[in-house]
VMD Tcl script that draws the C-alpha trace (Angstrom):
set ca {
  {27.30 -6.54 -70.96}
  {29.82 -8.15 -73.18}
  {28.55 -9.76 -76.72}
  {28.85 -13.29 -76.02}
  {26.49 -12.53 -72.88}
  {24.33 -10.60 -74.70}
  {23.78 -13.68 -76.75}
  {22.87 -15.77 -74.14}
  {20.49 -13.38 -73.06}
  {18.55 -12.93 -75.91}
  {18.06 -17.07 -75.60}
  {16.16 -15.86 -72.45}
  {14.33 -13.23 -74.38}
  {13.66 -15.79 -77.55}
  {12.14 -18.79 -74.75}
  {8.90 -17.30 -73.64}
  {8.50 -15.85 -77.78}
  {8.76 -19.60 -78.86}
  {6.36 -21.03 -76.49}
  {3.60 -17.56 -77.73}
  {4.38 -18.39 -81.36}
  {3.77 -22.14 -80.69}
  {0.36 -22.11 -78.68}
  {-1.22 -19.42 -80.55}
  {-1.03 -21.64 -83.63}
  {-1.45 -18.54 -86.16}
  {-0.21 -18.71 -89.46}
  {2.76 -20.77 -90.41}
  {3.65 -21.07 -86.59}
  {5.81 -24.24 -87.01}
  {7.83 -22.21 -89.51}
  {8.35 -19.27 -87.38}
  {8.75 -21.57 -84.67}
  {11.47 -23.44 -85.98}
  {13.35 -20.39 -87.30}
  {13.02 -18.92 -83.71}
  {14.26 -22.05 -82.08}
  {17.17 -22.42 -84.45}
  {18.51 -18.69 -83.85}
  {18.57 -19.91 -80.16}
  {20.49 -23.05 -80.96}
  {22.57 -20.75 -82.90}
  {23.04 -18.12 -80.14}
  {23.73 -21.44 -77.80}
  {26.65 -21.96 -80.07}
  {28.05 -18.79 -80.52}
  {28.39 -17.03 -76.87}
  {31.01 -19.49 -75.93}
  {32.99 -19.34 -78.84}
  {32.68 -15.51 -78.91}
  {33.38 -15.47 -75.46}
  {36.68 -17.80 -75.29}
  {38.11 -16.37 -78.67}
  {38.09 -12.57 -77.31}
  {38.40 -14.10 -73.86}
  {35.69 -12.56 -72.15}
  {34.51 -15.36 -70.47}
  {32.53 -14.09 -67.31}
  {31.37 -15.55 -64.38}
  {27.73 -13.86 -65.22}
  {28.19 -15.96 -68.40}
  {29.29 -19.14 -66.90}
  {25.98 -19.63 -64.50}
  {23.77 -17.50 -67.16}
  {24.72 -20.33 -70.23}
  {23.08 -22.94 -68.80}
  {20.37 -21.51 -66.88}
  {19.30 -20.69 -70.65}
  {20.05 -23.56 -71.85}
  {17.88 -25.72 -69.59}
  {15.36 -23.21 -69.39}
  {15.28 -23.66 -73.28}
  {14.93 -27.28 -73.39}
  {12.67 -27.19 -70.63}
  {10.11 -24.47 -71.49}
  {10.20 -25.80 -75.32}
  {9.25 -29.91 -73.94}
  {6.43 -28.66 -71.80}
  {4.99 -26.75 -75.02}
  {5.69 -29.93 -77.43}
  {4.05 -32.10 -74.58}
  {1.00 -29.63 -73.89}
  {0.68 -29.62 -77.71}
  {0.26 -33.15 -77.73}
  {3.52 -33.22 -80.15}
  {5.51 -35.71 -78.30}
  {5.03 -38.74 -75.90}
  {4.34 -38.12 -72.31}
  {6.65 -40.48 -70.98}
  {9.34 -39.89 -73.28}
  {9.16 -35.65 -72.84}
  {9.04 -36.00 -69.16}
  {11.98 -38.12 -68.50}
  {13.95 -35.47 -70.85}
  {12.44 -32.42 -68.45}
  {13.21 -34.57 -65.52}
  {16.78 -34.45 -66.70}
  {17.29 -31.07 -67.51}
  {15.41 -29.99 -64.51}
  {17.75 -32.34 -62.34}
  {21.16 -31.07 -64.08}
  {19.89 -27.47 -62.98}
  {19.46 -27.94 -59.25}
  {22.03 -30.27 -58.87}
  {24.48 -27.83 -60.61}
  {22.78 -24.90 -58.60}
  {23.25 -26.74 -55.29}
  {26.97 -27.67 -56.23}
  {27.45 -23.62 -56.47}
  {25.67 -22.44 -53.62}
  {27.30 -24.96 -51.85}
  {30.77 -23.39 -53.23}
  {31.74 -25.91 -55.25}
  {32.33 -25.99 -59.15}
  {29.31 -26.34 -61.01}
  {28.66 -29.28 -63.29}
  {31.38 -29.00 -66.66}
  {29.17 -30.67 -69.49}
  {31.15 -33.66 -70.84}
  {31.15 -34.68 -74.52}
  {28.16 -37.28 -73.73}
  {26.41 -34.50 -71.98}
  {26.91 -31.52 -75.01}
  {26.22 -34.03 -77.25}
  {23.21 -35.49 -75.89}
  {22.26 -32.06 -75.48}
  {22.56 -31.03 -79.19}
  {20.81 -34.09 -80.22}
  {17.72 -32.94 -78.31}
  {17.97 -29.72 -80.12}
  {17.60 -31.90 -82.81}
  {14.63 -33.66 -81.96}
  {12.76 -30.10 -81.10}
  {13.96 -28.80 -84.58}
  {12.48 -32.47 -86.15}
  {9.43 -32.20 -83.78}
  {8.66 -28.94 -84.64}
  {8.58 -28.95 -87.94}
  {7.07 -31.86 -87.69}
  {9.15 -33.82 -90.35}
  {8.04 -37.11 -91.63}
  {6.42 -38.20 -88.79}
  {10.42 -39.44 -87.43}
  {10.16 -37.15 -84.28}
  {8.12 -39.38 -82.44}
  {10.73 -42.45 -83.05}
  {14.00 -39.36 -82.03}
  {12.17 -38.36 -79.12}
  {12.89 -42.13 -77.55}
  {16.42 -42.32 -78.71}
  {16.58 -38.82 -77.32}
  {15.01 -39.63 -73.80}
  {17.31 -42.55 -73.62}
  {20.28 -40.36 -74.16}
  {19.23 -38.23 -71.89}
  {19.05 -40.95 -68.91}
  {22.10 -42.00 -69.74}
  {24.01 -38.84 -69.83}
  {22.05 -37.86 -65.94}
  {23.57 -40.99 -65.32}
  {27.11 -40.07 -65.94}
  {26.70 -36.18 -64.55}
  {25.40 -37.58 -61.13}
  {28.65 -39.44 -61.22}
  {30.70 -37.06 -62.03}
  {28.58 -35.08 -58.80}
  {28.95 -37.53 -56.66}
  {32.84 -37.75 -57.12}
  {32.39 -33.79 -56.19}
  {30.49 -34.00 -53.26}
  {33.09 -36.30 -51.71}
  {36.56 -34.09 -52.42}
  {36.74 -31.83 -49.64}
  {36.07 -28.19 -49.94}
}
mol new
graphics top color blue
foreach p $ca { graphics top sphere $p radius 0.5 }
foreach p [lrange $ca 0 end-1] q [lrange $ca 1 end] { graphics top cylinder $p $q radius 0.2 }
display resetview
């Protein structure tokens, strides 16, 4: 397994460690938390530089990365909204959007198509619910809960634009 991939697989490994260390509520859990969720965000970042600078990009890599990533976001806004952390409304429209970029990406590949490229609105949409987490989970200044609306706004808008982008897909023949 090359590095970059190895990267993105210890985001897999680091998910189901985040959600532990935030229900079990021991210690300074938002801390370790937050630390643990950043090295994530960090690994998120890394793999594909790593990978396109020694060009090593893999196929493994290019379905793995945002399996992860999804899973990530997913996993972490079912804890924050089982915690009572964030707004119902507002953390299930985000899952409802990463949820929805997964299988419609998935589908798009098993139906032998290219999968979903994330566009600018997309990655940065994407980062600026990292953002949120990071804010939510360390619970600073009580501003998460006004980021988490921006955040599920963002994240309509940018399902918006991929199911476009799918759409235009779906209709270029194979």
């Amino acid at each position: 397994m090359n590095p970059a991939n190895l990267l993105t697989s210890l985001r897999l490994v680091l998910i189901p460690v985040i959600v532990y260390v935030l229900l079990a509520e021991v210690g300074n859990y938002r801390l370790i938390a937050g630390i643990l969720f950043l090295l994530s965000a960090l690994t998120d970042f890394f793999d594909g530089i790593i990978a396109r600078k020694l060009d090593i990009v893999t196929d493994l890599g290019r379905i793995l990365d945002p399996i992860a990533d999804k899973l990530t976001l997913i996993a972490i806004f079912l804890t924050l909204l089982f915690k009572g952390v964030i707004p119902f409304p507002a953390g299930i429209i985000i899952i409802i959007r990463e949820a929805a970029l997964f299988i419609v990406s998935s589908v798009l590949y098993l139906a032998g198509k290219d999968m979903i490229h994330p566009t600018t609105f997309g990655k940065s949409t994407s980062f600026f619910l990292y953002v949120v987490v990071v804010i939510n989970i360390f619970d600073f200044f009580g501003i998460g809960s006004i980021l988490i609306w921006i955040g599920a706004l963002l994240a309509v808008l940018s399902a918006l634009d991929y199911f476009r982008i799918t759409i235009k897909k779906l209709r270029q023949p194979s």
